[in-house]
N, C-alpha and C positions, 0 to 999 in steps of 0.2 A: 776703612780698611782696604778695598776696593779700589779705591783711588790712587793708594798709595801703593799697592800690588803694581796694579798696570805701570805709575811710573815708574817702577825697579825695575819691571821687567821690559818695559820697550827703551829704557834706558841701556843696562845691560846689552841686549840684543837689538841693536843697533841697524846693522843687516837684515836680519827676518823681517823687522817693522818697513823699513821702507820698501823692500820687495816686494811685502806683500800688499802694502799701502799703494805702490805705485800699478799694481796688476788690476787692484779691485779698482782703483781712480779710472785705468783703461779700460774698464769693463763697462763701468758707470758711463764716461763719457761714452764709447761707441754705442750702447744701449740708447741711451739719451741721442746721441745723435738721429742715431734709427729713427727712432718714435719720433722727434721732432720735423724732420724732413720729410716721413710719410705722410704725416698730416699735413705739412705746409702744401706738400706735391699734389693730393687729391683734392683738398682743398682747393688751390690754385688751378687747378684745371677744371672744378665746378664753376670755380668763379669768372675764369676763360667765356667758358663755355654759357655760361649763363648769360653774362654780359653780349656776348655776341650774337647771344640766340640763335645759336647750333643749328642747321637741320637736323632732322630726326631721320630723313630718306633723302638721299640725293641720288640721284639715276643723273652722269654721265653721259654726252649726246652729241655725237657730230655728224652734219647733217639739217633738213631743216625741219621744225617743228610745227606740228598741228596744237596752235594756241589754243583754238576754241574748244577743240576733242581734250585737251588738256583741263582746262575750266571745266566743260561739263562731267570730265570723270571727278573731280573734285569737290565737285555741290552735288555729285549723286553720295560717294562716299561718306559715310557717317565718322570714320576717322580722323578724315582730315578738319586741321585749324585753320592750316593758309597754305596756299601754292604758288609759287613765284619762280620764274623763269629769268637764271642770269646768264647772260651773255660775259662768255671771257674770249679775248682775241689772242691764241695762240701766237706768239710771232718768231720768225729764223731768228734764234741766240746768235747769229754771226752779225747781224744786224742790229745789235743791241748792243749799245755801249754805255757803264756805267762810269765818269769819271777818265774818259779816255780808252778804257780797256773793253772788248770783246767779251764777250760772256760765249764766243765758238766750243767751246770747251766744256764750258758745261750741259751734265747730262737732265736739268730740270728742263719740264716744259714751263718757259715763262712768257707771260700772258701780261693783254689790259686788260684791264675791270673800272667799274663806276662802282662809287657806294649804292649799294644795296636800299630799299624803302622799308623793307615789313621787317625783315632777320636776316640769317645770316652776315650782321656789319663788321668791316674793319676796323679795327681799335689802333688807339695809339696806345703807347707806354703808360698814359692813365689811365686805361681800362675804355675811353672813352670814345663812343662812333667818328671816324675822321671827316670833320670837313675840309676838302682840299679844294684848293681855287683854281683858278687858272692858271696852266704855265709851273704849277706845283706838281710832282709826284710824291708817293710815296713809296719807298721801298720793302720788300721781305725783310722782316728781323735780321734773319739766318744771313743776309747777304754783309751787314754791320758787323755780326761777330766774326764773321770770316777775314773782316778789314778790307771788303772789295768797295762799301759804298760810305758815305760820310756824310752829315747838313752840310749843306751848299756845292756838294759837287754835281753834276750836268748827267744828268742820263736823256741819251737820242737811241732814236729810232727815226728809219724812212725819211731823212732830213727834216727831221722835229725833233727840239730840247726841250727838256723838264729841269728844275731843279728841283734837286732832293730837302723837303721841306722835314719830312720825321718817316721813321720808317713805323712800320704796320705788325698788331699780332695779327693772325687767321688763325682763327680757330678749328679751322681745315687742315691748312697746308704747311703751318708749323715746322713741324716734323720735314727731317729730310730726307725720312721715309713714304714722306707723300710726292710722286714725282712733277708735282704743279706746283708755279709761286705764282702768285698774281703781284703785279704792280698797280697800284691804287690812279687815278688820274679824274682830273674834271670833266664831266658832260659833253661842256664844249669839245676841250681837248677829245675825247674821244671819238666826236664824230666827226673828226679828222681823220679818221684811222682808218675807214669804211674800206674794206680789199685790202687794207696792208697787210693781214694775215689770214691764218682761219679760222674760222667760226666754231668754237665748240661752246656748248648751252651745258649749264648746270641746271638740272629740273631738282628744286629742292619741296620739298614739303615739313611742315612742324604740325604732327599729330595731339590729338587732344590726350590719348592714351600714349605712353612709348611700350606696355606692355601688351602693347599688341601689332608693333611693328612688323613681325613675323606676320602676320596675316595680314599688314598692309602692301609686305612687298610680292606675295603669293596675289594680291587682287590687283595689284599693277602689271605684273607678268601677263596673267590670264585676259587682259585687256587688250592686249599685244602694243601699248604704246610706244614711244619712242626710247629705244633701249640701245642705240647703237656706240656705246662704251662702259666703264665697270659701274659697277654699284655702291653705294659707298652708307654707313649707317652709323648713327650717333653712337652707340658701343665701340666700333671701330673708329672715329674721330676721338675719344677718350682715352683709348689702350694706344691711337698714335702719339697725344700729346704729352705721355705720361711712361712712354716708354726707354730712353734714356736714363734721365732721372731713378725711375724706378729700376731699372740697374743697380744705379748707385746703392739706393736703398735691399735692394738685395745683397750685392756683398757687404753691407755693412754689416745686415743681419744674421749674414753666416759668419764676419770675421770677430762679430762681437760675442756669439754664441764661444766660440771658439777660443777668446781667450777667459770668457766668465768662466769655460771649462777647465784651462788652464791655472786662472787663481786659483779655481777650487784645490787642483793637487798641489799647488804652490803649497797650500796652506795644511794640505794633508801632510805633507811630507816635514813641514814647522812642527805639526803640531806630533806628529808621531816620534821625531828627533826630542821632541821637548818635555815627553813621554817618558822616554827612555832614559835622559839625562836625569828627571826627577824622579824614575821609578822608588829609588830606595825610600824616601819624603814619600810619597803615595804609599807605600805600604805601611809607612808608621802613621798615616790618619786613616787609613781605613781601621790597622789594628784597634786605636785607641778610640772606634768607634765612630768617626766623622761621617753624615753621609755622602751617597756617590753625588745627591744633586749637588752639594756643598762645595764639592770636588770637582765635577764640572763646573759650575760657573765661576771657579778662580781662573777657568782660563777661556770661557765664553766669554767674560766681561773684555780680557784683553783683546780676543781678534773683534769683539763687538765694538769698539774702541778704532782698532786700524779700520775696519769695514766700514764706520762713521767719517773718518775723515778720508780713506780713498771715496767714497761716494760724493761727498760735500764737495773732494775738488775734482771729481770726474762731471758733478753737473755744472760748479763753476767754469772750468775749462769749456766745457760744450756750447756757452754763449760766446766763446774766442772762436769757436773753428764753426760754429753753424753759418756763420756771413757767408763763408766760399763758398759753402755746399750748397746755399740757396740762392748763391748770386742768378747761376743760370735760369732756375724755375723765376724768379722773380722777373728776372729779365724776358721771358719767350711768354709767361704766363699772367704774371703780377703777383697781387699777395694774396694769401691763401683766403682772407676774410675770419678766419678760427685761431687767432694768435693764443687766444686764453688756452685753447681746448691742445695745440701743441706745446705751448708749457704745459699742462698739467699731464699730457702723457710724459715730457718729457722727465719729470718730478717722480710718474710711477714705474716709470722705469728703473732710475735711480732705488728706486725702493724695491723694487726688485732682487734687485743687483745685492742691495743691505741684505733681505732677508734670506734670501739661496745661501749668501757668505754663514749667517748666524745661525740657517737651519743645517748645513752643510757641517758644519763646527761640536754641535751639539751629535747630529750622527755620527762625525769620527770619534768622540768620548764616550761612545757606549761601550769600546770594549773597556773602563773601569769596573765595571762589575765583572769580567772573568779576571781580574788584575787576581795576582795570589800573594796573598802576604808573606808566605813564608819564603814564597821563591823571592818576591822583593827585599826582604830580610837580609835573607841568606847570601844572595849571589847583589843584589843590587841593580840586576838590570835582567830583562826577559829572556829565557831561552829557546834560540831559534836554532829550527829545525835544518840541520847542513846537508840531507839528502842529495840535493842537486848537485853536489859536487864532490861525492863521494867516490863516485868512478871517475875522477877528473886527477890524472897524477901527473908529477911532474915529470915522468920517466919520456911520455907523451910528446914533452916539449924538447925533447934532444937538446938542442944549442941554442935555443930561443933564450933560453937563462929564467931563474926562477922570478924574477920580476914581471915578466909577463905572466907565467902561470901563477902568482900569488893573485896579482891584477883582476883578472878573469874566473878565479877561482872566489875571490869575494864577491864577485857579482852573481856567481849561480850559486853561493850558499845565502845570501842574502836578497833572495829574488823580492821579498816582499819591501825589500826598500828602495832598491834600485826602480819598481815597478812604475814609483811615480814618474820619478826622471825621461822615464821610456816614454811612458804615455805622454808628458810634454813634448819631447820630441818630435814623436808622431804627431800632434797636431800642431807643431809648429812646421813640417815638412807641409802637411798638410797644406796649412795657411800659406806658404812658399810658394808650390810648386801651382793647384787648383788656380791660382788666377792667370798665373800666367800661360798654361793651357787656355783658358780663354781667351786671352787676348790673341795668341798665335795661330788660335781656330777661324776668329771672328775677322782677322785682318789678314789672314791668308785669301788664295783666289779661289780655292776648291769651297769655301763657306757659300758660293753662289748657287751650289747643288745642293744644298740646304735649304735655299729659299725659294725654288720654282725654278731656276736657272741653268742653264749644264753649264759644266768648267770650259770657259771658251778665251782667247784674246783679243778679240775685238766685237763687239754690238751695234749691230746699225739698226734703229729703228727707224721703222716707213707710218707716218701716222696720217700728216697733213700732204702727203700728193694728189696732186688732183688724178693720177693713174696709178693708185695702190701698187695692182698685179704688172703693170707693164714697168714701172720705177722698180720693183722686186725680182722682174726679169731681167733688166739692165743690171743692175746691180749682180745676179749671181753669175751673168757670162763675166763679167769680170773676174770673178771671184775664181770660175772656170777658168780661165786665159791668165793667171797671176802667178808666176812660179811662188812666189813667197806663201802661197795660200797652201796647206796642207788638208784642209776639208772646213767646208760650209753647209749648212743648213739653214734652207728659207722653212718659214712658218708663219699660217698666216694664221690670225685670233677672229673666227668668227661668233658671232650669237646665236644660240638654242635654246628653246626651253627645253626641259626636263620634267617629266611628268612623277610625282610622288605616287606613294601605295594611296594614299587616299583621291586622287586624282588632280590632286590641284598642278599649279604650272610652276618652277620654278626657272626664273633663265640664268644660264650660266653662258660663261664664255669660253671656247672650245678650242687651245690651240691644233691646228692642224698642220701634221708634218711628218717628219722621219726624228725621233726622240728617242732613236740608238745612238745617231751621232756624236749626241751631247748628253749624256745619258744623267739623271738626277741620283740622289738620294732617295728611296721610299722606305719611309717607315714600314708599309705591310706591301705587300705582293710586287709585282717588275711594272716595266715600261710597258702602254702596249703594243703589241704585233699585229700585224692584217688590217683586217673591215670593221671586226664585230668587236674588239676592245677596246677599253675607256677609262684612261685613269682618272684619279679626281681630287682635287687640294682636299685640306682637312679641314676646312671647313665647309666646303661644299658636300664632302662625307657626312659630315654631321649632320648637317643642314637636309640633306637627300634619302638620312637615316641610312646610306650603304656602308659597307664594309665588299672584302675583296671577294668577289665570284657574285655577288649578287647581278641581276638584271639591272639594265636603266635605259627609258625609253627616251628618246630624243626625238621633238618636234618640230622641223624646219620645213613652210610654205606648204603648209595642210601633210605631210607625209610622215610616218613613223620610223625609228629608227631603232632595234632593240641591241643595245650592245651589253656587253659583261664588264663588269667593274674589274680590271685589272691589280690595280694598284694606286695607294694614297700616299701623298707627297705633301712636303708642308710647303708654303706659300707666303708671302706677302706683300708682292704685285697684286695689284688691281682688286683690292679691298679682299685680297687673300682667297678670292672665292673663283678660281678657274680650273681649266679641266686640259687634259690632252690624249689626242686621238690622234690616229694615221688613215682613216677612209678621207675619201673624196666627195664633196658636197658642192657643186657650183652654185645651185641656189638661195642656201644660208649669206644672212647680210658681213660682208665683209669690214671687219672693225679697224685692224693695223696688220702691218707683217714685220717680223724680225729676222734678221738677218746675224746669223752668228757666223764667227768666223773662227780658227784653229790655225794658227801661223808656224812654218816651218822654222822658224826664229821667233820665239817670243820676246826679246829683247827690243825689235821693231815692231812694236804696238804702236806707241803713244807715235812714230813716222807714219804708220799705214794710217793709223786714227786720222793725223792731219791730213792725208793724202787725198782721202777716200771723202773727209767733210768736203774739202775743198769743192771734190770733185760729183759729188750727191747733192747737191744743192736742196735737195726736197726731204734726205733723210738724215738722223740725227745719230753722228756717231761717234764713239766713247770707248777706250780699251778697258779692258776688266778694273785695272788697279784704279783708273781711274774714276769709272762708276762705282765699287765697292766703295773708295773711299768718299765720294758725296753724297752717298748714299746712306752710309753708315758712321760717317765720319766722325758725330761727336759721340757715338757709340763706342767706338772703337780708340777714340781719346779718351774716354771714360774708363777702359779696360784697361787702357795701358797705365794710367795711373794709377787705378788700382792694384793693379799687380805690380807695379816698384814700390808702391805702400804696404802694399801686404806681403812683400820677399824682407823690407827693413824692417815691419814689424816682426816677424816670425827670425831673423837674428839678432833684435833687440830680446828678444823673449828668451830666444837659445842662451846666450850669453847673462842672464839676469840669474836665468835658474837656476843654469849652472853651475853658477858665481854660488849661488845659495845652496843648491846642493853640496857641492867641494865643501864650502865652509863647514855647513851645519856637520858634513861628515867625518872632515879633518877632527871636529869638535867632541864627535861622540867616539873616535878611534881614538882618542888621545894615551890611553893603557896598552893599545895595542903597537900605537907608533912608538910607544916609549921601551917595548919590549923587543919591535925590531931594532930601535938604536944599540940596547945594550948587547945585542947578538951579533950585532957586526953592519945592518945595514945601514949605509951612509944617506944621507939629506937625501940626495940626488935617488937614490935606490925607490929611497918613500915617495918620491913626488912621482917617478914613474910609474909606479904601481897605480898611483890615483890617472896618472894620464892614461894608462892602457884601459884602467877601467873604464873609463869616459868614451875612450875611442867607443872600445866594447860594445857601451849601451849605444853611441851616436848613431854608431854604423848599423845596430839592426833598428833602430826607430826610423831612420831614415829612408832602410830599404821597406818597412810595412809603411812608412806612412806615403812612400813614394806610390805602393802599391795599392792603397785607399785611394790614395789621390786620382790614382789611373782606372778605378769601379766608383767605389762608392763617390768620389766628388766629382766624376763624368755624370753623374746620373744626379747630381745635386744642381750642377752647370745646364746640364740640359733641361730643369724647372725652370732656371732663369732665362735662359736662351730660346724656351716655347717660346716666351712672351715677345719674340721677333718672330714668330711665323715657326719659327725650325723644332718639328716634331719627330724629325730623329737623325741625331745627333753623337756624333763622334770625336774627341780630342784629333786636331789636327796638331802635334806636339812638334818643338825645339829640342830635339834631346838635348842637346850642347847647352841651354840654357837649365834648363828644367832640370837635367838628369845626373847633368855634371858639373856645372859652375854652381846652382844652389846647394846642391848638398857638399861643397867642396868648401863653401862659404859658412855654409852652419858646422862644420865638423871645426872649422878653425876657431870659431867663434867659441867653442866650447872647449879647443885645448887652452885659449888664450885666458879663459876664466880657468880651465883646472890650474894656469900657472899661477895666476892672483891667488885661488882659492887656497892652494899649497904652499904659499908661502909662508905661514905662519908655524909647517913642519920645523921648522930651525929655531923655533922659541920652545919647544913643547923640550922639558926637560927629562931626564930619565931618574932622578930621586924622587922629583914632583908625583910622578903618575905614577910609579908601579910601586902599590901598597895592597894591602890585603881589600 
């Protein structure tokens, strides 16, 4: 009997089935996609990271190292497994040519390296430690997908060629978030290289415990060993290699939630149309005794039915489109090693999806038991309460004409039908508008005050001169002497430790300068002013246990320093963990200086940029757009793709539902349209009435869910966008896109379906419908 129900009625109702089939298949597959990409991405970056044998501690160091003090603090330490000390050679990017072209441009510091003996090894594309020869290189991943390097093209330096034999993962420097690439080369080949550039040492260690890392790097500080650059820690080499990606996987997460939300009303709004059409039929089996479960499951079987087969092709689909989504991790990472364990979330997710639909279905049929026989008898369909539009007359509309006020006046007496359509609305603005604030936040210039940086137009860093302070004085009487220059700030990054409440050492890295100039973001309290303030990233907050006004004592060349926590800023330079002050310290060891710049014409950046490399030979410099975007760059490709998928989904959605609401509702009006024909009003009168109505609802779902969009999904984005450092966070917005071409697009998208959906007003006869 069952069998033969469902195929009458998805027969029949033709539209409802696929709509709703097609919602829950999209729900299924984004779910399934989610689940399967999150495992393949954590996976894959275990697998990374395993293969490569990660450090667990890397302490950053330029400058020369005490080997033996280094060995003996390591065989006193009960922590450590192995300590190993690599040498990477910075070299001038103007002096680097991969394939003919200059690498002057870019803002990475790129370097040679030898393979490594004990861990930290570079892999090739099979997972696997590189042996390079003679006269081979290998290159950065990162530099392959961007199309700068290719097998067999020539990379020189200092009148010596390589060719590029396969490029390299690092399980470090991946990410183009980490501002270092190494280039892989032979032995030999490198001890050719002796003075061609500078010398900076990666001091790595791989612990027997990692869950005591914290109290490794607190006995390294208190040692006072060689600490003259950032810090870097196997949690933070994890959250770099996995943070793109894991983007990805968060908007899926939100846009999948979002439309299961969606089918859900899809199918409230079927199932409540289909209610009403059958009221009279329900009241004659309730009369003659039937029960309500009996009742409900003639039409749980049918949506259990669509929700079987949109799920079956939401997880079929999901082996078509998962290839693109894990080209990249597969590529920077390899394979996750868990293929079983991502199908089989990928399957419960799917199952998911089935049972929300089927429990979801079964709650909208509880109101059968308030159903009343006599009212379904009698009248044949429920009686709804017109309250709402009661004070609503057409006196009101002067010359507007009664088509509008009929319009408008059926949506506020019928608010409980109309309710769903709104709520899809709103979360289809939602789904609309929420990414694309992202992408316009994260690929603007002002995002750089979000991550430790002030909004500036050009960036000169001082890393590798052999005269820091005097290369940073040259450079700002320039900056003095330059009409084009509107204001600069030097700053130089020296090393402190920090002493905790329970006295141990922590070191941090201290910019020092004038940080009104350029002024940041701070999630809690200002910049500081004077001697005795001290702000501090958030995770050196953490880490330091401060918050804002607390003390924090600073220890440089035996002397104390007690400043006041001003304010916490988020970060993610220099393994996210720095600080900034404005006293004066000559004794503390000096790390880099930067050099910001504000241009009375921002349009000459990327000329002064050239100008000024040209002309600094020893520093490295890069205008904003250009830094943000190699910086963030497949970040920021990531967003933007996302947001033209989630504005086309969200007017696939508008127009689907639409299409389904007009219908279903042309469907259940049809006594009513048959009594405005015989009263006079023509085709055209009834189709606008349904058009106004549409506007009606578009226009206020659009304006709330624009206005969720700008609270609740600012504060949904800024979970995602922690996971880059930025802990507080603002829509930097496009009105023009966001405010006025999207919702100019879903309003049309939704008259174009009332006009489909009213077209069948011209068949609905007036003998047919108006009967007792």
């Amino acid at each position: 009997m069952y069998i033969k129900i469902i195929r009458n009625e998805l027969t029949k109702n033709k539209l409802i089935t696929l709509t709703i089939t097609v919602f829950v298949a999209a729900a299924a597959l984004l779910v399934s996609l989610a689940a399967v990409v999150a495992i393949h991405l954590f996976g894959a970056v275990d697998t990374l990271m395993t293969q490569a044998k990660t450090p667990h501690f890397l302490q950053m160091h330029s400058g020369t190292v005490d080997r033996t003090r280094l060995d003996s603090f390591a065989a006193e330490n009960s922590l450590v497994e192995q300590l190993q000390v690599v040498e990477f050679l910075n070299v001038d990017n103007a002096r680097l040519f991969i394939g003919g072209r200059s690498l002057a441009g870019n803002v990475q510091d790129n370097g040679f390296t030898v393979q490594n003996e004990h861990f930290d090894y570079l892999l090739d594309l099979d997972g696997k430690a590189i042996d390079v020869a003679d006269g081979e290189i290998y290159v950065p991943i990162t530099y392959w997908k961007e199309g700068l390097a290719n097998i067999g093209d020539h990379v020189t330096f200092n009148d010596q060629a390589w060719t590029v034999a396969g490029f390299l993962r690092d399980s470090q420097m991946n990410s183009l978030l980490a501002s270092s690439k190494r280039f892989l080369i032979s032995r030999n080949d490198y001890a050719t290289l002796t003075g061609a550039g500078s010398m900076e040492y990666l001091i790595e260690f791989r612990l027997k415990d990692t869950s005591m890392l914290g109290a490794f790097a607190t006995s390294y500080a208190s040692a006072g060993l060689e600490a003259n650059g950032p810090t870097l820690t196997y949690p933070l080499f994890r959250m770099l290699n996995a943070m793109a990606d894991g983007m990805v996987v968060g908007v899926l997460l939100l846009v999948s939630m979002l439309v299961v939300a969606i089918a859900l009303m899809c199918i409230r709004f079927a199932l409540i149309a289909k209610i009403e059409e059958d009221y009279r039929e329900l009241g004659v089996m309730k009369a003659i005794g039937l029960r309500v479960s009996d009742m409900k499951r003639i039409y749980v079987v049918q949506y259990a039915a669509m929700a079987a087969v949109g799920s079956g092709v939401g997880w079929g689909l999901s082996f078509v489109f998962k290839g693109s989504l894990l080209e990249n991790i597969r590529l920077y990472m390899g394979e996750s090693g868990q293929p079983f364990l991502a199908w089989l979330c990928g399957v419960l997710g799917v199952l998911l999806v089935y049972m929300a639909v089927v429990l979801y279905v079964g709650g909208v049929l509880r109101r059968f038991r308030s159903l009343s026989v006599a009212e379904a008898l009698r009248f044949g369909h429920s009686q709804q309460a017109f309250a709402g539009a009661r004070l609503f007359s057409l006196s009101r509309f002067g010359k507007l004409g009664a088509n509008l006020f009929l319009g408008i006046k059926d949506v506020l007496a019928r608010k409980r039908l109309y309710v769903t359509m709104l709520v899809v609305l709103i979360l289809a603005s939602f789904i609309a508008i929420v990414p694309q604030n992202v992408y316009s936040t994260i690929s603007s210039k002002s995002f750089s005050t979000y991550l430790g940086v002030g909004e500036y137009d050009l960036r000169i860093d001082i890393q590798r001169a052999s005269d820091l302070i005097g290369t940073a004085a040259e450079i700002a009487e320039t900056m003095k002497n330059d009409p084009s220059v509107a204001r600069y700030a030097v700053l130089t990054t020296k090393a402190f430790t920090a002493r905790t409440e329970d006295g141990t050492g922590e070191r941090i890295l201290v910019e020092l300068g004038d940080h009104s100039m350029f002024p940041l973001h701070y999630s809690k309290g200002s910049a500081p002013v004077g001697e005795r303030e001290i702000a501090l990233s958030a995770l050196n907050a953490e880490a330091l246990g401060k918050q804002v006004g607390d003390a924090l004592v600073l220890t440089t060349s035996g002397k104390d320093r007690t400043l006041t926590v001003s304010g916490i800023y988020s970060d993610v330079t220099n393994g996210g963990k720095t600080a900034k002050a404005a006293f004066v310290d000559e004794a503390a060891a000096r790390v880099w200086a930067v050099v910001y710049v504000k241009l009375a014409q921002p349009s000459l950046a990327a000329a002064k940029a050239a100008e000024y490399g040209s002309r600094f030979g020893q520093a490295k410099v890069s205008d904003v757009e250009h830094y943000i975007v190699q910086t963030f760059g497949s970040t920021i490709h990531a967003a933007g793709l996302a947001a033209n998928a989630a504005l086309a989904v969200a007017l696939l959605i508008t127009l689907l539902v639409a299409l389904l609401f007009i219908r279903l509702l042309v469907a259940k009006d049809r006594y009513s349209i048959a009594v405005m024909k015989a009263i006079g009003f023509t085709h055209l009168d009834i189709r606008l009435q349904y058009a106004v109505r549409s506007a009606f609802v578009v226009l206020i779902g659009i304006l709330i869910g624009t206005m969720l969009a700008g609270t609740l999904g600012e504060k949904l984005a800024g979970l995602v966008i922690a996971q880059l450092g930025a802990s507080a966070f603002h829509f930097e917005t496009q009105p023009l896109s966001a405010y006025v071409l999207s919702p100019l697009m879903m309003l049309g998208s939704v008259m174009v379906a009332t006009l489909i959906g009213t077209s069948s007003v011209r068949s609905i006869k007036i003998g047919e419908h108006i009967k007792e």
